[in-house]
C-alpha positions, 0 to 999 in steps of 0.5 A, spaced: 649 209 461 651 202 464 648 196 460 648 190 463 652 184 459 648 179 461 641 181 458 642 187 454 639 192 459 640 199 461 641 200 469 643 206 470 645 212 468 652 215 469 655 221 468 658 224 463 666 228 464 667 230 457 675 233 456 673 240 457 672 238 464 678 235 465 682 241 468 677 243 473 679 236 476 686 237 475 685 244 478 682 241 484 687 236 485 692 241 486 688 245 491 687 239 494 695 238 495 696 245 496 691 246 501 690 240 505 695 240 509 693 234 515 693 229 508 701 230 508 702 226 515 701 219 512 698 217 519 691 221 518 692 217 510 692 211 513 686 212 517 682 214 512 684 208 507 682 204 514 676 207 514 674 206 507 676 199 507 671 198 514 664 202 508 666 197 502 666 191 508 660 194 510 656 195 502 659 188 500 653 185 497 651 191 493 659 193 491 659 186 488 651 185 485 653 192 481 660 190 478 656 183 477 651 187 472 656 193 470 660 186 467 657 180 467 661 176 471 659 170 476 657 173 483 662 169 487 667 173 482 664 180 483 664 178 491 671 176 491 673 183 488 670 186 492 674 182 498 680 183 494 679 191 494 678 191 502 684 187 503 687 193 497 686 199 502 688 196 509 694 193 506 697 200 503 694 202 510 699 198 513 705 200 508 704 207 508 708 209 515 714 203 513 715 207 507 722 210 510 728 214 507 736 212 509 741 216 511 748 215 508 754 216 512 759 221 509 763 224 514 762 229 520 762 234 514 756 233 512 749 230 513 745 225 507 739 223 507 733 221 503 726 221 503 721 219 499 716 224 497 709 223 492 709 226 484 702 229 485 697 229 480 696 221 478 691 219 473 690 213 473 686 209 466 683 203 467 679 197 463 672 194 464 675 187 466 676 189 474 673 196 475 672 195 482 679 191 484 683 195 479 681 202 482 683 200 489 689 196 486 692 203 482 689 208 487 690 205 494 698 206 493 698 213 490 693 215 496 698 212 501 704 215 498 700 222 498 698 224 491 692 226 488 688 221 484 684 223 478 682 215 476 679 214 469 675 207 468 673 205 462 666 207 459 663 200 459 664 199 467 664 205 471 659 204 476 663 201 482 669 206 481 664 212 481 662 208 488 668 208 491 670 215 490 664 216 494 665 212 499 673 215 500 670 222 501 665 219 506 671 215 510 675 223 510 679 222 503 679 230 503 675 232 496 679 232 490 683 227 492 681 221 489 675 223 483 673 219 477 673 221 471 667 218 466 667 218 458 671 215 453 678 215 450 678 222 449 677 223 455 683 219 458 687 223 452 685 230 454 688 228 462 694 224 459 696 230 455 695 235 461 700 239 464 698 239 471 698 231 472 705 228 474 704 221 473 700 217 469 697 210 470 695 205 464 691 198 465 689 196 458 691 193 450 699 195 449 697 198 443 694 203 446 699 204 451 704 206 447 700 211 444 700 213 451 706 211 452 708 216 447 705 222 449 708 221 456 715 222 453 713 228 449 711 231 456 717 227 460 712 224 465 713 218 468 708 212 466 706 205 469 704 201 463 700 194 466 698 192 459 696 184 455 698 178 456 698 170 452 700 167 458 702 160 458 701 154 464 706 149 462 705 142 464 710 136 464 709 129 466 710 129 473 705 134 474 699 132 479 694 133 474 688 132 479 691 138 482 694 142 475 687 140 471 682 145 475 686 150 476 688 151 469 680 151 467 679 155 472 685 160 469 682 161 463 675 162 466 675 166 471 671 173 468 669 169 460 677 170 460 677 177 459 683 178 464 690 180 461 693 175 466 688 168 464 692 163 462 689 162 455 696 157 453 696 150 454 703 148 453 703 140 455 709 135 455 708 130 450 707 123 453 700 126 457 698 131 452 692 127 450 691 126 457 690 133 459 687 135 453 682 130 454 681 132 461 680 140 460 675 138 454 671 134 459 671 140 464 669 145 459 663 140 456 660 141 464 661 148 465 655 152 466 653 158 462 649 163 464 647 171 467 652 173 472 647 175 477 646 167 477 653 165 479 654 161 474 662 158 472 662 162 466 657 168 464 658 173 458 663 177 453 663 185 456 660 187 449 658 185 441 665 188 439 670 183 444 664 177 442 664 178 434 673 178 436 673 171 440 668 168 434 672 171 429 679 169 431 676 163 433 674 161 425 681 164 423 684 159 427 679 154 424 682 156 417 688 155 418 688 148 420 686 148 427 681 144 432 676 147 434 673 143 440 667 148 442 667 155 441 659 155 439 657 163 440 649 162 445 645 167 444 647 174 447 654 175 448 655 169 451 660 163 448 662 157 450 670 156 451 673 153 447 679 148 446 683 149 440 689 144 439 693 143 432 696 150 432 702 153 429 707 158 434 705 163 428 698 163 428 694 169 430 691 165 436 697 163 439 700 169 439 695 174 441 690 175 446 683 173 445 680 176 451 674 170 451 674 163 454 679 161 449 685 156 450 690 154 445 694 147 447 700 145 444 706 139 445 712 140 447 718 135 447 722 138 453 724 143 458 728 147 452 721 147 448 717 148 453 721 156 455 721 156 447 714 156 446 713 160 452 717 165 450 714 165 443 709 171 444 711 178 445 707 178 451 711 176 458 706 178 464 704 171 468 707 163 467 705 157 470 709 151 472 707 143 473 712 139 476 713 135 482 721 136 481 723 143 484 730 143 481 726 143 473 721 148 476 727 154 478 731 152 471 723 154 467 721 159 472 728 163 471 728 162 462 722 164 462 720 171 460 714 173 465 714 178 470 710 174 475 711 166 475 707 160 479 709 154 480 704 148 482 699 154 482 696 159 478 694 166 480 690 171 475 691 177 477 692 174 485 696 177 491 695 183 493 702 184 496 706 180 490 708 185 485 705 185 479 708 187 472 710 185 464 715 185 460 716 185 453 709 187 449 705 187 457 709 193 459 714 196 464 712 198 472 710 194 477 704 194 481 701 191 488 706 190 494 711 194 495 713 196 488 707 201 488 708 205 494 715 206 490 712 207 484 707 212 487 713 216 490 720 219 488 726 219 492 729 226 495 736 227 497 738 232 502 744 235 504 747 238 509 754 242 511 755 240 518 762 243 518 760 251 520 
């Protein structure tokens, strides 16, 4: 069933893929490659994405209110995953036919050449956070490139990927081409172990990523690891403040702060430190909480379980000689953000990811410091830069450990065309831009003796 976070209530009923029917969609997956003949020609998967991307458009409105109660994130957010997700198909729409193979010269004895050709069956898992953009995100370029796709969302969000396997067969998607499995992580297990799937995508926690991680080893099946993150915005003195403040906040926000890529560190160059803490603690004290359906800037937590982690993280913190400015849970599964100061690089809320409006701020003396601390978690997936000096930027930029980095700006999560991956405990692979139609393919070599 899906329950809206917001208030607690059952909406709608979803149904149920157990692990024993998991090979009847493998199964239909390869019929459906085997069969469809015309879904081999990347023109005709171009212009079913195209058409896909026309009926999203078309049910924009009712996309964005069922990912908003399916969720609980603002309105406007939901809206803007839903714009996000058109742009997903029509830019893989457009990339498909520019996925070309080389010639390499090696004589008049013989004609070399490469071609770029799908994996087959991808199953792609994904979490609760995006369920509607992340779909698109994973199963646009797999499309595009000429696979099957068996998508798995999380069992607390699964009403828009639902919708947008619906919406493929109705823009021409062949059947078993892009099917949704509903359920929990033992169905996503029973389709990572399956012999018949070739690839596997995995969007979630790192601990569980090298759980799946493993498995694909065991079956040699290549894997894409999107995992967490505790990103750092990095702020030095020359910083625009009116421009750096509102987009850190925003950052960290922006769905309750349950994204992988939210910046939740705050490292701040010490002669404005104050400054900044001050002003994003005035920015929290404003925002408004409320149910998503009511666009407010911030709604709730996904569930009892991320609530009780945000609050108990919150409290270890707070045991261990932190300051906690806000926090305060409201009641239901709504928190107010927090700014957390007097932190240590060891502590547990410095390091790991909260999945909740959480910002944990710290000093720093210089740039040496500044890629010191940044580089202090395991995770390395996105990093913010302030500085109105191009030349410290390209330095902290290069030092630090990240596989997106922005500078006078930060992106959760945006772009769909700039390549999106972790280093370190956030996974390997890219995603978005061109990297995930390569992702999604694999090189072929050919040969042939031209000498009789």
């Amino acid at each position: 069933m899906a329950v809206d976070p917001s208030t607690g209530h059952e909406f709608a009923q979803l149904p149920a893929t157990g692990p024993a029917q998991v090979g009847e969609l493998v199964e239909d997956a390869r019929r459906a490659l085997a069969e469809e003949r015309d879904w081999r020609t990347p023109y005709v998967r171009g212009k079913a994405l195209l058409r896909m991307a026309a009926l999203v458009e078309e049910q924009g409105n009712e996309l964005a209110d069922l990912e908003t109660r399916d969720t609980g994130k603002p309105l406007s957010q939901s809206q803007a995953d839903v714009r996000a997700t058109i742009r997903y198909l029509e830019y893989y729409a457009g990339s498909i036919e520019r996925l070309e193979g080389r010639q390499i010269p090696l004589g008049p004895d013989a004609l070399d050449y490469t071609v770029r050709e799908p994996w087959g069956v991808c199953a792609q898992i994904i979490p609760w956070n995006y369920p509607l953009q992340v779909a698109a995100r994973c199963a646009a370029p797999a499309l595009a490139a000429g696979n099957a796709v068996i998508l798995k969302p999380s069992e607390l969000a699964s009403i828009t990927p639902l919708r947008l396997a619906q919406i493929a067969e109705a823009a021409g998607v062949p059947p078993g081409l892009f099917q949704v499995a509903t359920g929990d992580g033992r169905t996503g297990d029973a389709l990572v172990r399956h012999p018949g799937v070739d690839h596997v995508t995995f969007v979630g926690s790192a601990a569980t990523g090298a759980e799946v991680a493993a498995v694909c080893a065991r079956r040699l099946v290549p894997v894409e690891l999107e995992l967490g993150g505790k990103s750092p915005n990095v702020v030095f003195a020359d910083a625009d403040l009116e421009r750096a403040v509102p987009s850190i906040v925003r950052g960290l926000l922006q769905n309750a702060g349950q994204s992988c890529s939210a910046g939740s560190r705050l490292l701040v160059e010490q002669a404005i430190y104050e400054d900044v803490c001050a002003r994003v603690a005035t920015a929290f004290a404003t925002v408004r909480i409320g149910p998503g359906i009511e666009d407010p800037d911030l709604g709730p937590l996904i569930s009892q379980r991320q609530h009780d982690r945000a609050t108990g993280m919150l409290e270890t913190a707070r045991l261990a000689g932190a300051r906690v400015l806000g926090g305060a849970p409201r009641e239901g599964l709504f928190l107010e953000p927090a700014l957390v100061t007097r932190v240590k690089a060891d502590m547990e809320i410095f390091q790991e990811e909260v999945f909740g409006p959480v910002l944990v701020a710290a000093p720093i003396d210089d740039e040496r410091h500044a890629v010191q601390l940044a580089n202090a978690t395991a995770y390395g997936l996105v990093a913010g830069v302030w500085t109105k000096d191009l030349r410290r930027a390209h330095r902290v930029a290069s030092g630090i450990r990240a596989g997106q980095v922005f500078v006078n700006g930060y992106g959760v999560g945006g772009g769909v065309e700039l390549p999106f991956g972790g280093m370190g405990r956030s996974g390997y692979g890219r995603s978005k831009g061109i990297e995930a139609l390569l992702a999604y393919s694999q090189t072929k070599n050919v040969w042939i003796a031209l000498d009789g």
